[in-house]
C-alpha positions as CSV (number, residue, x, y, z in Angstrom):
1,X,-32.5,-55.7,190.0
2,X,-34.1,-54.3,186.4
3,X,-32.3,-51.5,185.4
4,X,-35.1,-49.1,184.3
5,X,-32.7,-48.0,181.1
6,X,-33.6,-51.5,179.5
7,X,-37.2,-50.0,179.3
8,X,-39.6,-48.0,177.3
9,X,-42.9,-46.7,177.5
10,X,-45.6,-46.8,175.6
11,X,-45.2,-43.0,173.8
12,X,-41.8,-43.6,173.5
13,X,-42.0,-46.7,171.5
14,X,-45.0,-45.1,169.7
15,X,-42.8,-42.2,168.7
16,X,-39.2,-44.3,167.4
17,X,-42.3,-46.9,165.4
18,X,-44.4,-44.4,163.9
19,X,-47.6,-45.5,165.5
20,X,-50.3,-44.5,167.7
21,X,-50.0,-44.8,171.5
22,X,-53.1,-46.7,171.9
23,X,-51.7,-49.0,169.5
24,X,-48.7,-49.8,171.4
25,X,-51.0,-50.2,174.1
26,X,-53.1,-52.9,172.2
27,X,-50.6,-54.4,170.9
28,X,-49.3,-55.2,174.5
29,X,-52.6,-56.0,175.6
30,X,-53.0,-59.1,173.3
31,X,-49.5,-60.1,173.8
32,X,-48.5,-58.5,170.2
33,X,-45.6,-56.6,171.9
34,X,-43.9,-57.9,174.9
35,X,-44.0,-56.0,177.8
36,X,-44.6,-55.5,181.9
37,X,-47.4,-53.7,184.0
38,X,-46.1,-53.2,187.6
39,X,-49.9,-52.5,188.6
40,X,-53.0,-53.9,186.9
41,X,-54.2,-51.3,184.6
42,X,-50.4,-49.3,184.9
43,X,-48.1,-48.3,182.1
44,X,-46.4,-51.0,179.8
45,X,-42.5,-50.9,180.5
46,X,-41.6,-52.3,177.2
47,X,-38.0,-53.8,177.0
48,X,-35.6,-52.0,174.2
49,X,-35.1,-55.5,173.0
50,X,-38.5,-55.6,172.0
51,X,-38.5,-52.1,170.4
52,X,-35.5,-53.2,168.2
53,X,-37.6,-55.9,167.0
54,X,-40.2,-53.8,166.0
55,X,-38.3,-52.1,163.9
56,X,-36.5,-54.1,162.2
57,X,-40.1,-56.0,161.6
58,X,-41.0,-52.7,160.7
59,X,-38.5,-51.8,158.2
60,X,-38.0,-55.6,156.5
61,X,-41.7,-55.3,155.8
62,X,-41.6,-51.3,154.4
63,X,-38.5,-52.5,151.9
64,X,-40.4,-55.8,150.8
65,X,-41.6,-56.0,147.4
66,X,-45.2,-54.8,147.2
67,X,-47.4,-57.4,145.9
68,X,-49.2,-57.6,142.6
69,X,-52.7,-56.9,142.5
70,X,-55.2,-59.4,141.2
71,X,-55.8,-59.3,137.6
72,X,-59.3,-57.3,136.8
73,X,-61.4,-60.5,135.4
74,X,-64.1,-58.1,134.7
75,X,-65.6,-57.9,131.1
């Protein structure tokens, strides 16, 4: 049996990642994020595994070194 504890939904991964509910929802849509719909066209139950990953993607990527912008070859 799933324990329903392992799960999220879609707000509540929206609010602990910073984005957009309809994100999340995309993003589980095209596979992005895993996650389960019980019915056809139902909520995402999104595992907490999954929300862990998305932070620390999150968080790797906000502490990364910004890149360098092209040089302006413009005369």
């Amino acid at each position: 049996m799933i324990n329903t504890q392992d799960f999220c939904c879609a707000k509540e991964v929206a609010s602990k990642v910073g984005k957009s509910v309809r994100t999340i929802q995309r993003m589980c849509g095209k596979n992005a994020i895993k996650a389960i719909q019980l019915i056809p066209g139902g909520e995402y139950s999104i595992p907490t595994s999954e929300v862990e990953r998305l932070l620390k993607t999150r968080l790797s990527a906000s502490s990364a070194t910004p890149a360098t912008p092209p040089p302006n070859n413009a005369a």
